[in-house]
C-alpha positions as CSV (number, residue, x, y, z in Angstrom):
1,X,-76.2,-7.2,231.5
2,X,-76.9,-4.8,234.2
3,X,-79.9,-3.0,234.9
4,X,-78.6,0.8,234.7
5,X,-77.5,-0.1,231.1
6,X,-81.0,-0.8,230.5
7,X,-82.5,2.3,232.7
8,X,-80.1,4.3,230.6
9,X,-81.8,2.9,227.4
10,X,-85.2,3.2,228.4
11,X,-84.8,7.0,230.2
12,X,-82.7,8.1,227.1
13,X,-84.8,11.0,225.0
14,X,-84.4,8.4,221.4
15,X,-86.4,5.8,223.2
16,X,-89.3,8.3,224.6
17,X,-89.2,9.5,221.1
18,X,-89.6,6.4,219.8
19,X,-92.0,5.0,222.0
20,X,-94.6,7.9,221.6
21,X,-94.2,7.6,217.5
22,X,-94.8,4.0,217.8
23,X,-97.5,4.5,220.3
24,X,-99.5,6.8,218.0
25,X,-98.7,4.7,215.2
26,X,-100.7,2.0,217.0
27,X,-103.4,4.1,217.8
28,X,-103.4,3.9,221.1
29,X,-104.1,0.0,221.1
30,X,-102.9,-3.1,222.0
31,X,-102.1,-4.5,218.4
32,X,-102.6,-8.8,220.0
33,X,-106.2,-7.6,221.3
34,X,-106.9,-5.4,218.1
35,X,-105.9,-8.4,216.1
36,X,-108.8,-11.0,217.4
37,X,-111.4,-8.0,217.2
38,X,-110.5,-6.8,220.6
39,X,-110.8,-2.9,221.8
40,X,-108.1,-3.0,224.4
41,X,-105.7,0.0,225.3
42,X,-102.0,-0.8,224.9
43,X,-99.7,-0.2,227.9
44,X,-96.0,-1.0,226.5
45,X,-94.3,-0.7,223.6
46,X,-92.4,-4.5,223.3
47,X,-89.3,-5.1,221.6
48,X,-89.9,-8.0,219.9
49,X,-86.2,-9.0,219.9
50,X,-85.0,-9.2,223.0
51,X,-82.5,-6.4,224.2
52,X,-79.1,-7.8,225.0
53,X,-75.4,-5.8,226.0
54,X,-75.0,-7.3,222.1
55,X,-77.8,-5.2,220.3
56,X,-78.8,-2.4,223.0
57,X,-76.6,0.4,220.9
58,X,-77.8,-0.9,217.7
59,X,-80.7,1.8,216.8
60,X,-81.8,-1.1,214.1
61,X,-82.8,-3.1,216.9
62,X,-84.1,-0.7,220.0
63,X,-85.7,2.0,217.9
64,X,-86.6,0.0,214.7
65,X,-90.6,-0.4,214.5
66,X,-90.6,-3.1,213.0
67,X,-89.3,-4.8,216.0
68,X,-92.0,-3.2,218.0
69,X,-95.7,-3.8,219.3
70,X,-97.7,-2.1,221.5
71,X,-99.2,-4.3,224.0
72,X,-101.8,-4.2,227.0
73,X,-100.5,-5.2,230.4
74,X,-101.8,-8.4,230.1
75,X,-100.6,-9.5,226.7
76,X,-97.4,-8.1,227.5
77,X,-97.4,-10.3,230.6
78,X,-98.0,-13.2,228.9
79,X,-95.4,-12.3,226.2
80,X,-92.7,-12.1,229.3
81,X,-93.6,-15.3,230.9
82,X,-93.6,-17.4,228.0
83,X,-90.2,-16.6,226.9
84,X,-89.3,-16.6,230.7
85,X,-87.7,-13.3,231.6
86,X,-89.2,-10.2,233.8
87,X,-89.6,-6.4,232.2
């Protein structure tokens, strides 16, 4: 899938919505860190599943929260590298 499909995603005013619910939702923090006792701003709000040209219109998949986390840089890192794909 191309990259302005997922620009077009990402800049659209549901996402930023979305993303600043989920974020306060969080509280602010990294929900892998906050999970081992760790105080560690988050940085990204993840989708879990993987956006694909097949699920980047379905809203039960982009803006759903339970298919998002709010991660630091580095856990979000980690998440990208292990599954092998850049953000």
């Amino acid at each position: 899938m191309s990259e302005g499909v997922y620009l077009q995603f990402y800049r659209s005013q549901a996402w930023k919505n979305c993303r600043a619910a989920y974020f306060k939702k969080a509280g602010g923090l990294c929900e892998r860190c906050k999970a081992k006792g760790l105080i560690v701003p988050g940085d990204a709000v993840h989708h879990k599943t993987r956006l694909t040209a097949d699920n980047i219109n379905d809203p039960n998949i982009t803006l759903n929260f339970d298919n998002l986390e709010l991660l630091c840089r580095s856990c979000h890192e980690i998440e990208h590298r292990r599954k092998g794909r850049r953000y």
